[in-house]
N, CA, C and O atoms as a MOPAC input file, in Angstrom:
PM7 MOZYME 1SCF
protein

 N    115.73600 1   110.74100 1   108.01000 1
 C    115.17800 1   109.51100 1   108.55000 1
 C    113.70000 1   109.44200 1   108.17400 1
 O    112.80600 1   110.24400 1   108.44300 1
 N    113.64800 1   108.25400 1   107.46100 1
 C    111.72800 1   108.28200 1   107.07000 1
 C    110.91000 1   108.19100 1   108.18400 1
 O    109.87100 1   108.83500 1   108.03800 1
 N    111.01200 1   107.61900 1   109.24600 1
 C    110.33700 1   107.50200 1   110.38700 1
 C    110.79200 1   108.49500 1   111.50700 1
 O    111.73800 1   108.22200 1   112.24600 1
 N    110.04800 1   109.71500 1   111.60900 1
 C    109.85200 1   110.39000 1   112.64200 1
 C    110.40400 1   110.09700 1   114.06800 1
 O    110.02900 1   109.17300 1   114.79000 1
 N    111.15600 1   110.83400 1   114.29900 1
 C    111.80500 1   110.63500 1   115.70300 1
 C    110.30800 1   110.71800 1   116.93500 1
 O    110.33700 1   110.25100 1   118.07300 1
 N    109.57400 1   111.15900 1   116.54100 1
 C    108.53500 1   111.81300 1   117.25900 1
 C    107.42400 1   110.07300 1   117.58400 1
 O    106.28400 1   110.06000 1   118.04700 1
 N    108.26500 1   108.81400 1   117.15000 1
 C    107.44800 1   107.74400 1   117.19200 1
 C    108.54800 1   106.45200 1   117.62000 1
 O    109.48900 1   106.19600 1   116.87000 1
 N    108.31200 1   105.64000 1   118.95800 1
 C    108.96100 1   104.88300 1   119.46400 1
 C    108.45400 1   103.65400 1   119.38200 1
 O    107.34400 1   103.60100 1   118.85400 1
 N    108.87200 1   102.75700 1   119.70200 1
 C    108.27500 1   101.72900 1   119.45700 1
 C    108.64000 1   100.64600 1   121.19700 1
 O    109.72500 1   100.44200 1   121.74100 1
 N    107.80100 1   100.36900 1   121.44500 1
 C    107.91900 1    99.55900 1   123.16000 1
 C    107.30200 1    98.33000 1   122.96900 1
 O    106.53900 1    98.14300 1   122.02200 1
 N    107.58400 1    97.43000 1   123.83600 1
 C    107.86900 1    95.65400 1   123.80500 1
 C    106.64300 1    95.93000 1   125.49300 1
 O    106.87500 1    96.69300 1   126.43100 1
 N    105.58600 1    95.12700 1   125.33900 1
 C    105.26100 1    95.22000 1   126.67900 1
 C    104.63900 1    94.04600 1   126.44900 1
 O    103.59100 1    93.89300 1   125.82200 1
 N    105.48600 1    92.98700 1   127.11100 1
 C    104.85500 1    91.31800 1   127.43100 1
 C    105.29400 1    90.84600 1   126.02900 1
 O    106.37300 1    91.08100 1   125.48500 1
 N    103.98300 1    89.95100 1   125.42100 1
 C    104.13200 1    89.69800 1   124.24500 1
 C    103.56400 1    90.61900 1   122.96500 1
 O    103.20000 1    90.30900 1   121.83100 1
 N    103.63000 1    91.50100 1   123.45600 1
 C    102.94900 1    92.81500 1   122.33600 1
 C    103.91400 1    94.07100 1   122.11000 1
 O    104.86000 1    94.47800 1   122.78500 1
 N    103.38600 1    94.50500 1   121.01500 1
 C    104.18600 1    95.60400 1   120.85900 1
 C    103.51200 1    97.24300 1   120.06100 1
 O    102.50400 1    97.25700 1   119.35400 1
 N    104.18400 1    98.24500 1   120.33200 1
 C    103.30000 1    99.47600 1   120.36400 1
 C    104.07000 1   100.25400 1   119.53600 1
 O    105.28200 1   100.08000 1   119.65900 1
 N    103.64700 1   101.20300 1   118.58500 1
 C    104.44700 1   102.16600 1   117.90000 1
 C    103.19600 1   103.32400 1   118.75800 1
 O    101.97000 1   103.43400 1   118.72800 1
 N    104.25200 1   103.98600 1   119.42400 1
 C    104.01000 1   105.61900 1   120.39500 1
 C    104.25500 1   106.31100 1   120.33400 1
 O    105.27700 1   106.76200 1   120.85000 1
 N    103.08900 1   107.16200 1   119.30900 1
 C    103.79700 1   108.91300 1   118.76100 1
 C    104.07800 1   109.63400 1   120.26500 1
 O    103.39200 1   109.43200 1   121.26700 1
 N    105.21400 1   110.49200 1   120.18100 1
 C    105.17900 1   111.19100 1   120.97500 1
 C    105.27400 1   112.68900 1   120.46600 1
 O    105.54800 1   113.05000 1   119.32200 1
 N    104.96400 1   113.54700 1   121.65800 1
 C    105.41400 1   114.98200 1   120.95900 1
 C    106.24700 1   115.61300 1   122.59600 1
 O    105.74400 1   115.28800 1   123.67200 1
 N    107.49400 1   116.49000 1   122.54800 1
 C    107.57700 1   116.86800 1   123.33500 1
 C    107.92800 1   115.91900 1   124.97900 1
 O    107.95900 1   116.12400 1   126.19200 1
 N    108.01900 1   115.43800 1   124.53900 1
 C    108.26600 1   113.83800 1   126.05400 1
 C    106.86700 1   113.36400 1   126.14600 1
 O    106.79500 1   112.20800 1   126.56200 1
 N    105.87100 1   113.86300 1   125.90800 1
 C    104.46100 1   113.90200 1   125.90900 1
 C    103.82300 1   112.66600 1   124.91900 1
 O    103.98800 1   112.73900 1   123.70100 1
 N    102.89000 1   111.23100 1   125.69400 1
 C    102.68900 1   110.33700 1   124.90200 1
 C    101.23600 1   110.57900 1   124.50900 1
 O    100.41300 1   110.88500 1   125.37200 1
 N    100.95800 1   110.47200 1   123.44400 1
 C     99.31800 1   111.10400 1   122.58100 1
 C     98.54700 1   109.30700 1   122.79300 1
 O     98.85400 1   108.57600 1   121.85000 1
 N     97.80300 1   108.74400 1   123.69300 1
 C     97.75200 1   107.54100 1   123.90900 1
 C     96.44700 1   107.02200 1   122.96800 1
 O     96.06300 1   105.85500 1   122.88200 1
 N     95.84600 1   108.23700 1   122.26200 1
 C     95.05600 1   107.91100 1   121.32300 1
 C     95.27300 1   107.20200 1   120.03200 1
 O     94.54800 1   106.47000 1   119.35900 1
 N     96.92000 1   107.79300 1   119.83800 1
 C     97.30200 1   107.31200 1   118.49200 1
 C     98.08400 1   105.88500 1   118.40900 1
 O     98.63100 1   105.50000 1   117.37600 1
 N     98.06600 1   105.15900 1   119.61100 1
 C     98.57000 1   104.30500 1   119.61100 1
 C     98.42100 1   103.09800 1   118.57100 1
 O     97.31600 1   102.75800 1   118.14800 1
 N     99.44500 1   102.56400 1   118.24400 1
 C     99.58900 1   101.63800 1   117.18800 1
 C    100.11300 1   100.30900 1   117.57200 1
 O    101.29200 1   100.05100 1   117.81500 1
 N     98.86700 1    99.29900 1   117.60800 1
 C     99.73300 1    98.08400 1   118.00800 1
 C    100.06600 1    97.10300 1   116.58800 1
 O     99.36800 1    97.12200 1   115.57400 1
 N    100.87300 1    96.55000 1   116.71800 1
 C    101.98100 1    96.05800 1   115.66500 1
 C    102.36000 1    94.42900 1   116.32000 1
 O    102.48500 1    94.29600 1   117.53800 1
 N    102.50300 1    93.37100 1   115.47700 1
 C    103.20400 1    91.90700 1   116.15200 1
 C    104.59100 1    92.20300 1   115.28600 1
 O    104.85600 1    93.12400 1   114.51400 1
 N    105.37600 1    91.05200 1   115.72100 1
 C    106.50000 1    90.67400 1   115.81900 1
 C    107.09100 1    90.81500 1   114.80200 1
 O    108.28700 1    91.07500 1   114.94200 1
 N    106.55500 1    90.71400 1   113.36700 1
 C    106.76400 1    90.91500 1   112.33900 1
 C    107.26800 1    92.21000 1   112.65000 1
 O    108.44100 1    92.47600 1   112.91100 1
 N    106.11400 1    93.15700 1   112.59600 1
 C    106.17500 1    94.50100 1   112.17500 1
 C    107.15200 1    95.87900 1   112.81900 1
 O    107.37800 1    97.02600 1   112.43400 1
 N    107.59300 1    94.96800 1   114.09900 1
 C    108.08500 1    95.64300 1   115.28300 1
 C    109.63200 1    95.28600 1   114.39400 1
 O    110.56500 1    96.06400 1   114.19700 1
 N    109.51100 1    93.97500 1   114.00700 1
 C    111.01800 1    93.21300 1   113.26600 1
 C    111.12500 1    94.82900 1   112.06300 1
 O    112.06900 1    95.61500 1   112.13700 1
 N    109.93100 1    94.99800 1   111.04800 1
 C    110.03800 1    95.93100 1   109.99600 1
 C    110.29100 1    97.47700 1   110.30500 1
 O    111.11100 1    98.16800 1   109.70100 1
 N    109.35500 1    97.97000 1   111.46900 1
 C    110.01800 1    99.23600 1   112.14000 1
 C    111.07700 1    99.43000 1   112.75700 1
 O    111.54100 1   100.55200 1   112.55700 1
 N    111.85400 1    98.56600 1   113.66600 1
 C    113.39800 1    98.36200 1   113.84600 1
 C    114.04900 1    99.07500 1   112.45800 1
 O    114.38600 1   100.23800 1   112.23500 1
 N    114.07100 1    97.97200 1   111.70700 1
 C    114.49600 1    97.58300 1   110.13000 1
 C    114.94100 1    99.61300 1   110.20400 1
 O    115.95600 1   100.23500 1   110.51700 1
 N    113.29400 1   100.09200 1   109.64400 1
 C    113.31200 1   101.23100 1   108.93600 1
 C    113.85500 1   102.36600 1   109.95300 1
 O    114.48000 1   103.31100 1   109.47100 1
 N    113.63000 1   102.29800 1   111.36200 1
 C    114.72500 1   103.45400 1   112.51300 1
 C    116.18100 1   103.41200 1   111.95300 1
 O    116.93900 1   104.38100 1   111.99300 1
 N    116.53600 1   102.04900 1   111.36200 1
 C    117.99400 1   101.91600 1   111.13100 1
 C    118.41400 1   102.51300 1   109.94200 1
 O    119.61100 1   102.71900 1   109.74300 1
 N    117.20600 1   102.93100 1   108.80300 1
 C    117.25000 1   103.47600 1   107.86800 1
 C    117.63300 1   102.34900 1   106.25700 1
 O    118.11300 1   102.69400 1   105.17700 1
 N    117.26200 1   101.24000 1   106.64300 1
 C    118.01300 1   100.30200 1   105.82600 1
 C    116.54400 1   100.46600 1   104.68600 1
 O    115.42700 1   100.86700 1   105.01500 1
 N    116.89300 1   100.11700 1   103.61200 1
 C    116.06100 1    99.73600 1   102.42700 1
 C    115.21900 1    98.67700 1   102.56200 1
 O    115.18500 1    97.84400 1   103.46700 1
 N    114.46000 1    98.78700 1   101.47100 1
 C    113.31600 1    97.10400 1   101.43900 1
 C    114.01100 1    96.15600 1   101.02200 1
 O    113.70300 1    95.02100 1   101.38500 1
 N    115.18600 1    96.36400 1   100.10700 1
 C    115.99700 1    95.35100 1    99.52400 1
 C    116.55900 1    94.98900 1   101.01300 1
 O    116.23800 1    93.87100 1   101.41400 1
 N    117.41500 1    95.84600 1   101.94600 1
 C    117.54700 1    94.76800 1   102.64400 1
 C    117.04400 1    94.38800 1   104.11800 1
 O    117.60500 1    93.70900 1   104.97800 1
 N    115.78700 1    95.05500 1   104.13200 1
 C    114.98500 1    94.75100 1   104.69100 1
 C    114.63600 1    93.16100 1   104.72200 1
 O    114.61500 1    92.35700 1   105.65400 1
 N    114.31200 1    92.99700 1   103.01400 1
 C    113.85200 1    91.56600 1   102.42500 1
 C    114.92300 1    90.87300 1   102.95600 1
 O    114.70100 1    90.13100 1   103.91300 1
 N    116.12600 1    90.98300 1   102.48500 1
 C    117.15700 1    90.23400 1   103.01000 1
 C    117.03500 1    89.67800 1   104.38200 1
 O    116.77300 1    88.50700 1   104.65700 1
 N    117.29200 1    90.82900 1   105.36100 1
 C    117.03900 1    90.33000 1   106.44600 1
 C    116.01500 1    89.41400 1   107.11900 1
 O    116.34800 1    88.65700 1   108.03000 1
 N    114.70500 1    89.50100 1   106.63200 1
 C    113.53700 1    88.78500 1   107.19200 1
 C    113.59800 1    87.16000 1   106.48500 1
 O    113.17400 1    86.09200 1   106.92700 1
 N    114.25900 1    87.47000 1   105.30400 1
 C    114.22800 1    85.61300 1   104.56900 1
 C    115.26100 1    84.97300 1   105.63800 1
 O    115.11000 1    83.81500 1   106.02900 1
 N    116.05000 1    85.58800 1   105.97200 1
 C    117.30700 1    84.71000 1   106.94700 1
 C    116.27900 1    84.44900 1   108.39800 1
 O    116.24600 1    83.32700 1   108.90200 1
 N    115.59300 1    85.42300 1   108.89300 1
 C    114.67500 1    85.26600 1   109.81600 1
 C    113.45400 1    84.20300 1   110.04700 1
 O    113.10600 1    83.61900 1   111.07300 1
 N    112.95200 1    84.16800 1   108.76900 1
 C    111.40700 1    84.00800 1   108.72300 1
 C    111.46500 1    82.44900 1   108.01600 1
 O    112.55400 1    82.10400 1   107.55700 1
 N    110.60100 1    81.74000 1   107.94600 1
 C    110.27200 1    80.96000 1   106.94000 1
 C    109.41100 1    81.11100 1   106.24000 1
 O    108.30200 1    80.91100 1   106.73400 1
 N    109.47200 1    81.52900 1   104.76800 1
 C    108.60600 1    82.26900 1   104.60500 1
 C    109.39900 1    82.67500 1   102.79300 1
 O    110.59400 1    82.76400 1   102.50800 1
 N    107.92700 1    82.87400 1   101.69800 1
 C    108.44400 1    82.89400 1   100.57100 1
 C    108.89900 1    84.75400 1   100.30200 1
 O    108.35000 1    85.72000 1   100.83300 1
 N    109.86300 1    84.75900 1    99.47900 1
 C    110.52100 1    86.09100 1    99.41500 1
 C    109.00400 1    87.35600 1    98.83900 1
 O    108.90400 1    88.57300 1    98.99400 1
 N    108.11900 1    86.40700 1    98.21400 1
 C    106.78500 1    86.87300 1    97.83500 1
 C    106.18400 1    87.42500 1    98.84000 1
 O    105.99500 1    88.63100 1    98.99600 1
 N    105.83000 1    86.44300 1    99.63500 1
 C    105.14700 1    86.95700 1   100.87500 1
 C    105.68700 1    87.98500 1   101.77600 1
 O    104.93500 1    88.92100 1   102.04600 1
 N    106.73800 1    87.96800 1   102.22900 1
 C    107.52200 1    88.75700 1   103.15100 1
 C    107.54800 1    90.28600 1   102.50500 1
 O    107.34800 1    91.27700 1   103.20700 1
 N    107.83200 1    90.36100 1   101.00600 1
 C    107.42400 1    91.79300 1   100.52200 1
 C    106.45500 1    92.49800 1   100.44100 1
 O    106.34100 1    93.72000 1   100.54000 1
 N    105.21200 1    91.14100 1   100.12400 1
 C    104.01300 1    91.91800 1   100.20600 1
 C    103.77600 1    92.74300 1   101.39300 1
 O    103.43700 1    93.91800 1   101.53100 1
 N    104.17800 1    91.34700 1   102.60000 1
 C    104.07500 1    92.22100 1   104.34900 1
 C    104.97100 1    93.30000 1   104.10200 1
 O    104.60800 1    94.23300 1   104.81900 1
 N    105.89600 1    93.59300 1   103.47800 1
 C    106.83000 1    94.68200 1   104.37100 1
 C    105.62500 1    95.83000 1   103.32700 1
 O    104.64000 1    96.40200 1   103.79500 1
 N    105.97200 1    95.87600 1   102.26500 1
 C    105.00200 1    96.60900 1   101.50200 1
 C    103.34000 1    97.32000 1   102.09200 1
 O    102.92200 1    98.47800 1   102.08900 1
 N    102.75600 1    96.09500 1   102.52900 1
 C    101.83500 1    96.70200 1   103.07400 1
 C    102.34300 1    97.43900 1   104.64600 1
 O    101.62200 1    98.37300 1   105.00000 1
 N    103.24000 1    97.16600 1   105.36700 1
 C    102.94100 1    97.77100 1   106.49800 1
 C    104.03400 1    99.49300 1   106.41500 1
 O    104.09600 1   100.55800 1   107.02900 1
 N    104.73900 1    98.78700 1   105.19600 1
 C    104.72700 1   100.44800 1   105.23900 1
 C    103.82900 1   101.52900 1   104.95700 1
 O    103.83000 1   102.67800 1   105.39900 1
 N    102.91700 1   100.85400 1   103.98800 1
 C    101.93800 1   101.73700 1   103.54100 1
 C    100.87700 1   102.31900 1   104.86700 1
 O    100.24000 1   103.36100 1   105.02300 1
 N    101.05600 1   101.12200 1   105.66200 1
 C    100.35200 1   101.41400 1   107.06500 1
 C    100.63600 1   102.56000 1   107.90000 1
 O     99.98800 1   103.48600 1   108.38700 1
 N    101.74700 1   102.19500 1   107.89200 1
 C    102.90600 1   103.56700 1   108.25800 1
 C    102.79200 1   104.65300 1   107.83300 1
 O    102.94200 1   105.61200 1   108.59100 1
 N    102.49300 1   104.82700 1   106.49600 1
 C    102.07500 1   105.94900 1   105.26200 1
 C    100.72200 1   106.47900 1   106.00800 1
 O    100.79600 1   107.57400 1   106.56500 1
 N     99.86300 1   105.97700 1   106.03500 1
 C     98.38700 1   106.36500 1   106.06500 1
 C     98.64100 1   106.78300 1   107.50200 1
 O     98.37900 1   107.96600 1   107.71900 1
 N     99.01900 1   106.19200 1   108.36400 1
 C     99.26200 1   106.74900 1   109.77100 1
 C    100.48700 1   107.90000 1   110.30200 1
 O    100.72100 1   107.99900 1   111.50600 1
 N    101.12000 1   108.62200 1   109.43400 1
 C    101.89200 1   109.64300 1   109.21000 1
 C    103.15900 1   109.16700 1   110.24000 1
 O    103.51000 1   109.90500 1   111.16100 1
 N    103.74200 1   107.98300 1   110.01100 1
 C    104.70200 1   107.59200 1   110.60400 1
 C    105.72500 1   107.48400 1   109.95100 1
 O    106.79700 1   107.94700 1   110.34100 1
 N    105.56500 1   106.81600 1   108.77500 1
 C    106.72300 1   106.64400 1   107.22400 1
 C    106.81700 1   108.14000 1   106.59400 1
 O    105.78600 1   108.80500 1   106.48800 1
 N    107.63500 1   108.47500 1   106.32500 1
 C    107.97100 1   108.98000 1   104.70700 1
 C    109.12500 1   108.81000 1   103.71400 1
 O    110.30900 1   109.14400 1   103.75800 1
 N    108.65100 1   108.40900 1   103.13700 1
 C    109.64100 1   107.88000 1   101.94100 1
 C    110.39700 1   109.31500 1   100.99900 1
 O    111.16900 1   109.10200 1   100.06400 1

């Protein structure tokens, strides 16, 4: 699984949080807040699905050009990358 079991993701109101944990234990420093999109793209990647159909999924979702939606998924994985949440 590219995304670390050790990182959850929680819905609180209209916001949303990716929450490393270690041990049941929440590290509240590393918290990562994320919108709707991105919470839509980390779902996506817990499920283990690809960018291909990642993309898929968000064009049926989104309005929105197949351009754009890759660039977003693209960059927020890389986000993911730099924040030791992804690995590819």
């Amino acid at each position: 699984m590219p995304i670390s079991n050790n990182f959850m993701l929680k819905n609180v109101g209209e916001e949303y949080m990716i929450i490393p944990t270690s041990n049941n234990n929440v590290n509240f420093s590393k918290i990562f807040n994320i919108n709707e999109t991105g919470a839509f793209i980390f779902k996506c990647l817990k499920e283990n699905k690809t960018k291909d159909e990642i993309l898929e999924l968000m064009l049926k979702e989104y309005d929105c050009s197949k351009d754009i939606l890759l660039n977003d998924i693209n960059e927020f994985i890389n986000e993911l990358k730099k924040r030791g949440i992804y690995n590819d």
